[in-house]
MDTraj code that builds the backbone (N, CA, C; nanometers):
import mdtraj as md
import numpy as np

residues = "UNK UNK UNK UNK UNK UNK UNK UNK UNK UNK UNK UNK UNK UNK UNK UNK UNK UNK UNK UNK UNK UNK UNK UNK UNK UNK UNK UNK UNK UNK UNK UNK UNK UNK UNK UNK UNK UNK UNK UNK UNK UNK UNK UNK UNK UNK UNK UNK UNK UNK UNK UNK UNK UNK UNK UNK UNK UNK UNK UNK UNK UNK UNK UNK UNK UNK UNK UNK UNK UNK UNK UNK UNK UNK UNK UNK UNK UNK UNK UNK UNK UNK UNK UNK UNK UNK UNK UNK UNK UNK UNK UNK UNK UNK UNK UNK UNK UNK UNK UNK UNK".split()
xyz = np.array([
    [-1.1263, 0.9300, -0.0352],
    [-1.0201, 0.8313, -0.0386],
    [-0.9573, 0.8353, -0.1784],
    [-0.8330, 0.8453, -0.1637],
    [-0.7811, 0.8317, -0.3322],
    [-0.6175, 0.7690, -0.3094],
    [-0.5979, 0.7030, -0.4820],
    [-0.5448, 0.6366, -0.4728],
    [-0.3746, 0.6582, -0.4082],
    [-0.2636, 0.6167, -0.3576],
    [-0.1489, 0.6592, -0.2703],
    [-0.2093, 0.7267, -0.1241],
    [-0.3105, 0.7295, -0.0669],
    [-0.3482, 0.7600, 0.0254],
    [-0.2824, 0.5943, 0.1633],
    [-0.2534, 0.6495, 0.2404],
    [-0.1951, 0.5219, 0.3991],
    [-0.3083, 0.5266, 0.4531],
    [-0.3025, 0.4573, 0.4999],
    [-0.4243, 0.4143, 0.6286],
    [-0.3837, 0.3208, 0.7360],
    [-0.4341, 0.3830, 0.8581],
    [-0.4061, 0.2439, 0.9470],
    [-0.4523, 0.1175, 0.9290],
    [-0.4405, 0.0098, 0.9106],
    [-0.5293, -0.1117, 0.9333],
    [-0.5253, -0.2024, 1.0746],
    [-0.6895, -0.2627, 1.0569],
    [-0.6801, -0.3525, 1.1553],
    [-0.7375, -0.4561, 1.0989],
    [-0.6395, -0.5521, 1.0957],
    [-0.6918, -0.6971, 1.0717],
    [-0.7584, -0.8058, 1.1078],
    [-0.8167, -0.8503, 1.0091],
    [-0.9589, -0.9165, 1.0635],
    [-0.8662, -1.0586, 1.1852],
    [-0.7803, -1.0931, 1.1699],
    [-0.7472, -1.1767, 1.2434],
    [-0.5890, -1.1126, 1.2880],
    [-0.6022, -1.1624, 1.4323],
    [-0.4418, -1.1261, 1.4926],
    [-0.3242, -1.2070, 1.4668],
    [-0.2497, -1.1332, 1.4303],
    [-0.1390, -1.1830, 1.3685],
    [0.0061, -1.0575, 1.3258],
    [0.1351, -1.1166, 1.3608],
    [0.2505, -1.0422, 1.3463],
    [0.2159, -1.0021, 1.1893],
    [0.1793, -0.8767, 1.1417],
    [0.2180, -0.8009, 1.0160],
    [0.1933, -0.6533, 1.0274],
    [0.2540, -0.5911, 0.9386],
    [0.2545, -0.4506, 0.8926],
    [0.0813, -0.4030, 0.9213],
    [0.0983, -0.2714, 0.9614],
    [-0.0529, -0.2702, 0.9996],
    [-0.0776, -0.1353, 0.9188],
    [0.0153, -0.1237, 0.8365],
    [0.0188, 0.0179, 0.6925],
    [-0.0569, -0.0328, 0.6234],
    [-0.1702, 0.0571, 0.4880],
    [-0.1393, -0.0166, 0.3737],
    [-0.1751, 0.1070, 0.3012],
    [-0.0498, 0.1378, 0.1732],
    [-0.1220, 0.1697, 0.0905],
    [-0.1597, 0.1460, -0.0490],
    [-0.2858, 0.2142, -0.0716],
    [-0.4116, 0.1852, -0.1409],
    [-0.2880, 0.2035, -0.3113],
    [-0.3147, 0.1024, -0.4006],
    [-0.2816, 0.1077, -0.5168],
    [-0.4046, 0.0914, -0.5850],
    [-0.5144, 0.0449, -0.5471],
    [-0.5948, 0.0410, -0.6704],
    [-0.6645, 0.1284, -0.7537],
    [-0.6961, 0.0957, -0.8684],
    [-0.7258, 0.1922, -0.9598],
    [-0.8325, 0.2867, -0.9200],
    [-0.8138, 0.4391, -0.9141],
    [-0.9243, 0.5056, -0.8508],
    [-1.0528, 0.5117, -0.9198],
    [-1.0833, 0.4463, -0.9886],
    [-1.2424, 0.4284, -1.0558],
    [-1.2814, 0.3481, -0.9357],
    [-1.1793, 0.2369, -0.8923],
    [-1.2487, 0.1329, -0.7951],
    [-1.2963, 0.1880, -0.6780],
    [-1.2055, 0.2916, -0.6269],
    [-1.2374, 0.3803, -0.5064],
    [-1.3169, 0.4640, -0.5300],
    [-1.3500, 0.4992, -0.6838],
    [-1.4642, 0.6467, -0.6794],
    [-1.5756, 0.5793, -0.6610],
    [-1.5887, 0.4703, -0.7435],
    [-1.7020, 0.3468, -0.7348],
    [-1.7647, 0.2924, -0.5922],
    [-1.6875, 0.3535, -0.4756],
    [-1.6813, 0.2404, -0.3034],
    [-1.6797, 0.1036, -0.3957],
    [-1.6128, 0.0546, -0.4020],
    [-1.5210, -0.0925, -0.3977],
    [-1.5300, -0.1255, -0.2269],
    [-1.5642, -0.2511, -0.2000],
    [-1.5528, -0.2346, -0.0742],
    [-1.4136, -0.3284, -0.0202],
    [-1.4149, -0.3717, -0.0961],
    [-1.2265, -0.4402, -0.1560],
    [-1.0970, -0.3815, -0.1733],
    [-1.0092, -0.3022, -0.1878],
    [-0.9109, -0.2512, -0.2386],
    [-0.8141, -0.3240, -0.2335],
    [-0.7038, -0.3334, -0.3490],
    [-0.5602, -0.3301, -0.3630],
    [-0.4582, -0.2665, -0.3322],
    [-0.4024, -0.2988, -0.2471],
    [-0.2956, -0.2001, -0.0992],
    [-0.2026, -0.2742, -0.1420],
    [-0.0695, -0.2183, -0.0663],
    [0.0386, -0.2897, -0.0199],
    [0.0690, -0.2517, 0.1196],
    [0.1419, -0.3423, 0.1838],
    [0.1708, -0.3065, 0.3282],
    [0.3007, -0.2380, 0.3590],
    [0.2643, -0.1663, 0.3912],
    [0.3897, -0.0913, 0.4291],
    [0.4943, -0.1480, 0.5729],
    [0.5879, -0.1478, 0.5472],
    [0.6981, -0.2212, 0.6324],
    [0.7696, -0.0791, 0.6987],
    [0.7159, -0.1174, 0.8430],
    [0.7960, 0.0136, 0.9505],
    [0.9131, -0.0044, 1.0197],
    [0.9576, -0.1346, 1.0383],
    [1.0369, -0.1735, 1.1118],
    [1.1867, -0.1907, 1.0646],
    [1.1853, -0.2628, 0.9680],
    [1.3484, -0.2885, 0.8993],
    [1.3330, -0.2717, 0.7198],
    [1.4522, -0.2234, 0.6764],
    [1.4532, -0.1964, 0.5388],
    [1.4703, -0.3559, 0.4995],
    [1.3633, -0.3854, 0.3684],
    [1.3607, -0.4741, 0.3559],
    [1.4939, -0.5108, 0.2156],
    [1.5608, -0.4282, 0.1885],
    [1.6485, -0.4069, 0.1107],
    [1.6189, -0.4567, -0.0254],
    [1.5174, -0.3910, -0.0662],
    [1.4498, -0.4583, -0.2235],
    [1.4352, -0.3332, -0.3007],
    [1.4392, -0.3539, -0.3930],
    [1.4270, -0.2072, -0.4993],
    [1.2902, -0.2746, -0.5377],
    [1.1924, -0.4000, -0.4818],
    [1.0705, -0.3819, -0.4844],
    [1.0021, -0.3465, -0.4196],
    [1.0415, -0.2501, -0.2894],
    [0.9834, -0.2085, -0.1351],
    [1.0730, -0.0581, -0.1656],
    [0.9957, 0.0188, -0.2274],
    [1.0275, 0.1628, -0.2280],
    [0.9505, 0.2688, -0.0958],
    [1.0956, 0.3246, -0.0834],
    [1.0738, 0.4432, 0.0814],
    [0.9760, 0.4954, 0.0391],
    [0.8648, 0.4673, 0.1260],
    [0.7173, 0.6059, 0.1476],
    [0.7686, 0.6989, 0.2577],
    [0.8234, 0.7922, 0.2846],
    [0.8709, 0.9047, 0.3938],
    [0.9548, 0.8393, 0.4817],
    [0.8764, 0.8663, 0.6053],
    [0.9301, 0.8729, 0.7304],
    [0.8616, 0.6821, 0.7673],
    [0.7570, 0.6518, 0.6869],
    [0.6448, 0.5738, 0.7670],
    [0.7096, 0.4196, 0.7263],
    [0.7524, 0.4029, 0.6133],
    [0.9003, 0.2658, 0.5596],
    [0.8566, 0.2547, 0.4620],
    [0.8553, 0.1107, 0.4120],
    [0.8644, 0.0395, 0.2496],
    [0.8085, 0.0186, 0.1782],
    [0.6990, 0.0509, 0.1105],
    [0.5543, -0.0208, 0.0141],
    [0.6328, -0.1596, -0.0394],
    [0.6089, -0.2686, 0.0238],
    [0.6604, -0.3862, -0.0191],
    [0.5830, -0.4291, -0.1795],
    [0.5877, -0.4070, -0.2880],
    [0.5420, -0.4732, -0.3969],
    [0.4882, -0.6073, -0.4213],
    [0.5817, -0.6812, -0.3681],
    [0.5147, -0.8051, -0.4026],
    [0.4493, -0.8833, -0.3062],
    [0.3738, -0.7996, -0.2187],
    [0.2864, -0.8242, -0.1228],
    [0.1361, -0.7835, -0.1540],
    [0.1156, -0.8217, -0.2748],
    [-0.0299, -0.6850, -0.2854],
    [-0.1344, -0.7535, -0.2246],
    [-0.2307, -0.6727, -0.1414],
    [-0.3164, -0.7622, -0.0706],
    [-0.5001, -0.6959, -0.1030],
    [-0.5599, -0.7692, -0.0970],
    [-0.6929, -0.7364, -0.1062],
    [-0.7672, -0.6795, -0.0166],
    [-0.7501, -0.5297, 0.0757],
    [-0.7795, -0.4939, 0.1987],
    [-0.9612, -0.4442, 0.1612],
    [-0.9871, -0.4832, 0.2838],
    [-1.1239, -0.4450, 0.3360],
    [-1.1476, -0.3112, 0.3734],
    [-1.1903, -0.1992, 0.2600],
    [-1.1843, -0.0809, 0.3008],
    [-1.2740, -0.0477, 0.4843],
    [-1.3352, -0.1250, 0.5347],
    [-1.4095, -0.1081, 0.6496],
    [-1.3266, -0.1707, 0.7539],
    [-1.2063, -0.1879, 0.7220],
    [-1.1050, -0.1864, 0.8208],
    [-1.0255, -0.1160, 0.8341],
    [-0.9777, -0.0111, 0.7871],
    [-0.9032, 0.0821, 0.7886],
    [-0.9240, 0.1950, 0.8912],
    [-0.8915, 0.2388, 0.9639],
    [-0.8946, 0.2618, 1.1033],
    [-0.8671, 0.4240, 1.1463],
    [-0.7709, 0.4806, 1.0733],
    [-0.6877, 0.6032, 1.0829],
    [-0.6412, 0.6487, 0.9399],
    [-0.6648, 0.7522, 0.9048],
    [-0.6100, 0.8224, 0.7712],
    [-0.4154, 0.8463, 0.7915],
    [-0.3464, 0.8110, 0.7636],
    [-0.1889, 0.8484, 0.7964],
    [-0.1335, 0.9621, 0.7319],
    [-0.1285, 0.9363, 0.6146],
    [-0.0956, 1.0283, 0.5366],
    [-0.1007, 0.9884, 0.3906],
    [0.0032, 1.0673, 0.2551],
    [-0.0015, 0.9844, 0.1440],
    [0.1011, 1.0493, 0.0802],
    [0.1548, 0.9265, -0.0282],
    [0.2924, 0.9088, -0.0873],
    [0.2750, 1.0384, -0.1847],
    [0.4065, 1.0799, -0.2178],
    [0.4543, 1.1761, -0.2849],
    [0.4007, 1.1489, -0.4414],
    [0.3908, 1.2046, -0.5447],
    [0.3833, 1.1673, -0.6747],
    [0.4914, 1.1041, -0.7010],
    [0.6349, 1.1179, -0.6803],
    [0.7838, 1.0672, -0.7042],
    [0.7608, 0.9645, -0.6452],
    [0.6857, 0.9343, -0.4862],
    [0.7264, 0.7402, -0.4327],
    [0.6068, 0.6713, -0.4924],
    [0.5218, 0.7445, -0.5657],
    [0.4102, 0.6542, -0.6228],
    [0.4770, 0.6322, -0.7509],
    [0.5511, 0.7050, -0.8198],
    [0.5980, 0.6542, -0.9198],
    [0.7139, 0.5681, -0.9238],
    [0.7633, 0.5429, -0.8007],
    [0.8687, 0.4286, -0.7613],
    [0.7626, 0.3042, -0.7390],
    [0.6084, 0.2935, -0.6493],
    [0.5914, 0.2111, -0.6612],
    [0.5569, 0.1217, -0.8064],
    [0.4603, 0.2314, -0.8925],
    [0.4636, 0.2253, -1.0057],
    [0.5622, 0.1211, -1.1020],
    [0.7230, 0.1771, -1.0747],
    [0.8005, 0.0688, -1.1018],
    [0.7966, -0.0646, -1.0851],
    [0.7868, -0.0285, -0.9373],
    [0.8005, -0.1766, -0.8812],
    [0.6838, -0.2787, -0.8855],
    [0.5690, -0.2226, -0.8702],
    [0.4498, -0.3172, -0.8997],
    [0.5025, -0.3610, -1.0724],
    [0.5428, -0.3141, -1.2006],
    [0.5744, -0.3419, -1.2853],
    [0.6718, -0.4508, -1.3138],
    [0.8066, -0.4279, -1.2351],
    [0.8638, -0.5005, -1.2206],
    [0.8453, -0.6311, -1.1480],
    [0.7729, -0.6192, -1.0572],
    [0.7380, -0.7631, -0.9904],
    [0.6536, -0.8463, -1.0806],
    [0.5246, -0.7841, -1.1572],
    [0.4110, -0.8402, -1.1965],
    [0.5014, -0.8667, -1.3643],
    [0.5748, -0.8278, -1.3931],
    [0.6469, -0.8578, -1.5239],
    [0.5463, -0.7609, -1.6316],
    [0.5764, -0.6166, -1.5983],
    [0.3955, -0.5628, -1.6723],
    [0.5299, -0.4795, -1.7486],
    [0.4799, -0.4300, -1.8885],
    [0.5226, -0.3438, -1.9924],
    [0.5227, -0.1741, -1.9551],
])
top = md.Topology()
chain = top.add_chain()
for i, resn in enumerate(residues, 1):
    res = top.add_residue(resn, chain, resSeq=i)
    for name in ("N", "CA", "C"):
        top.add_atom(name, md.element.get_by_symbol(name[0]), res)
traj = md.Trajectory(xyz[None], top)
């Protein structure tokens, strides 16, 4: 598992959301099994028109200011993983949202 890697998720409770996420957290946490990770959800359906929800491919938006605490033992399906160029868009954008230097 490493970090910009998608995954399917399934959530512990049912409910309308993005069922993407990908993994932002720091890969010490993932070399470590963290059994926690820091994702964002990826949005498949409509552009959410934010320069804080940067295009991952074909699959939609890494929404930024959604970061969520996913349960690596829910993750369901390997998808695929972001380019070095859309990780460095999220890069931005996690910056820009979190107000980081």
């Amino acid at each position: 598992m490493q970090r910009g890697e998608i995954y399917r998720y399934a959530p512990v409770t049912a409910r309308r959301q993005p069922t993407l996420r990908l993994i932002v957290a720091a890969q010490s946490l993932i070399d470590a099994g963290a059994p926690v990770l820091l994702c964002l959800p990826i949005v498949e359906d409509e552009d959410p028109e934010s320069l804080l929800a940067p295009r991952i491919g074909d699959l939609g938006w890494a929404v930024a200011t959604n970061i969520e605490r996913t349960l690596v033992s829910r993750f369901t399906r390997h998808v695929g993983a972001a380019t070095p160029q859309e990780m460095e868009q999220v890069a931005v954008a996690l910056k820009a949202a979190l107000d980081l230097d």
